[in-house]
N, C-alpha and C positions, 0 to 999 in steps of 0.2 A: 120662508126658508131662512135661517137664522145661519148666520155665520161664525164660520170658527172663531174664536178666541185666539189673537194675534201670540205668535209664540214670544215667550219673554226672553229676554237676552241679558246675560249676565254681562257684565263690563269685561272689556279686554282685561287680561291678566298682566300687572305692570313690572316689570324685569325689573329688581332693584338697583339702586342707583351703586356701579362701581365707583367706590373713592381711587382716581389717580395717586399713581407716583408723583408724577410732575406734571404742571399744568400746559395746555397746548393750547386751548381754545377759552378766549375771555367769557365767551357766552355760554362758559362749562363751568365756572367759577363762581362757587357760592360768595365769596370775600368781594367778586368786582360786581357780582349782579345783585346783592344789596347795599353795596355802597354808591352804583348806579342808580338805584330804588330809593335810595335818601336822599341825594343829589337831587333828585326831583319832586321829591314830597317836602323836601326843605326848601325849594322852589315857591311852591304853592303856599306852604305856609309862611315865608316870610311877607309875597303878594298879598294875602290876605291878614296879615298884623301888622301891615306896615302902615299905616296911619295910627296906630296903636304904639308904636318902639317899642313892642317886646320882642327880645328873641324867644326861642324856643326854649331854653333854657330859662331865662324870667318865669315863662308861661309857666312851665313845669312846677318849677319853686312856690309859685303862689297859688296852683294847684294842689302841691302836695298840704300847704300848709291852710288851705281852706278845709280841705278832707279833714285834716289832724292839725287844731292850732297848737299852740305851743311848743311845738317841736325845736329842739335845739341845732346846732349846725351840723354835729355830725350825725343825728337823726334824720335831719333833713338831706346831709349825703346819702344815707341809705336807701330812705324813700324815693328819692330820685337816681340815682345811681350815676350825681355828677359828682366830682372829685373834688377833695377838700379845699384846693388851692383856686379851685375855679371857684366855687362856692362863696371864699373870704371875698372876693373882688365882687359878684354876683349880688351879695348879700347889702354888700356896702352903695350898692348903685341902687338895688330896691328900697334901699334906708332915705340917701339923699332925693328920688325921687315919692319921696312918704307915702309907698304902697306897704311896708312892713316897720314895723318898731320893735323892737328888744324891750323886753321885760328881764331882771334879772332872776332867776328861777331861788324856790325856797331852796336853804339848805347851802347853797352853793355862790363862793364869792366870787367865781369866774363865769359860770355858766349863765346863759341868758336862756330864755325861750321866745322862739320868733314867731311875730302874730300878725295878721292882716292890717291892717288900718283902714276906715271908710272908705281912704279914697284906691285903697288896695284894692278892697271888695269889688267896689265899682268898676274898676278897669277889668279884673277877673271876669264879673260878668259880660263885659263887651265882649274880652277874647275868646272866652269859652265858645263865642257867636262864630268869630274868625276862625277859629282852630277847627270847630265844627266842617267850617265850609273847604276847608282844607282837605281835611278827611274826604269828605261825600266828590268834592275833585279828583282825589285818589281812587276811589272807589265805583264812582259813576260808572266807568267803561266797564268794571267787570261783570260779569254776568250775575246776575244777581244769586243763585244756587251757589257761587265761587268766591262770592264776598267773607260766610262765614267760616269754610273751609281756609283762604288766607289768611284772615284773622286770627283763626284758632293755630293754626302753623305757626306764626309768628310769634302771639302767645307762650305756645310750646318749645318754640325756640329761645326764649326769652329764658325763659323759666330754665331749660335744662343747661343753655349756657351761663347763667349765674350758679346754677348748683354745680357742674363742673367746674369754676373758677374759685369758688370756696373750699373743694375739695382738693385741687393745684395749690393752695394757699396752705389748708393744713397738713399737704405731705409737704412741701418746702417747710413749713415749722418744724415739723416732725424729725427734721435731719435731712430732708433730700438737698442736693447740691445747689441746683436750679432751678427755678421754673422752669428753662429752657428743656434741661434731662428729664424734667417730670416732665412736660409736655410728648416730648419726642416717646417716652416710655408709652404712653397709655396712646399713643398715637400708633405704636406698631400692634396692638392688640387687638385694633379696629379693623 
């Protein structure tokens, strides 16, 4: 006697998420529940490079310019997406600690291009170990099915909130008042 074939079941249907007026509940709050999610992955990773002295930001910098050497400082803004005034200080601490050196770039009697240095490389390779373990701390509790669906959210999030903030940048070029008005504008359309 063979038995039926279990009936399949489709997932609950998910009510889309209403954006409030005003915020009531912390644990409703995209802005407090990833700044509460950084708070504690900044946790982890500083635990795990702290025999190392990088911050997260080093890491990043000599990350990006392993991928892409030669990269200049405001290239290297981009690719990392830390800001030019933190960067000049950033830049000057990975010099004096001879993880990066300036080369000054063809063509150009201001511009440098910024590049690894052996002992740069070397330290990179350790934290890549640390930074790893950071992650898999983050990610260990979740279910493993829910690791690449956060990941990619994140991602997705990344992504749309830089292409919206280049867009807030060139309607304020364009003549808008403020970013504040252009904010507030495309925020009522939502």
């Amino acid at each position: 006697m063979t038995r039926p074939e279990p009936e399949k079941r489709e997932p609950p249907a998910q009510k889309p998420v209403r954006l409030p007026n005003e915020l009531k509940r912390l644990d409703r709050s995209v802005t407090y529940l990833l700044h509460r999610a950084d708070q504690l992955a900044t946790g982890y990773f500083r635990e795990e490079m702290g025999a190392l002295g990088l911050t997260r930001a080093r890491f990043t910098a000599l990350l990006a310019l392993a991928r892409t050497p030669g990269l200049n400082q405001k290239q290297l803004a981009i690719a990392t997406g830390i800001d030019t005034s933190t960067l000049t200080e950033l830049i000057r601490r990975l010099e004096e600690q001879k993880l990066i050196a300036r080369k000054r770039q063809d063509g150009s009697r201001r511009g440098y291009a910024l590049l690894l240095t052996a002992s740069g490389k070397r330290k990179l390779k350790n934290a890549r170990a640390s930074a790893a373990m950071a992650d898999r701390r983050i990610m260990t509790p979740i279910d493993k099915a829910d690791r690449r669906t956060l990941l990619e959210c994140l991602m997705t999030l990344n992504e749309i909130l830089k292409t919206h903030e280049k867009q807030e940048r060139a309607a304020i070029a364009a003549g808008a008042t403020s970013r504040h008005k252009t904010r507030r504008a495309s925020l009522r359309r939502s």
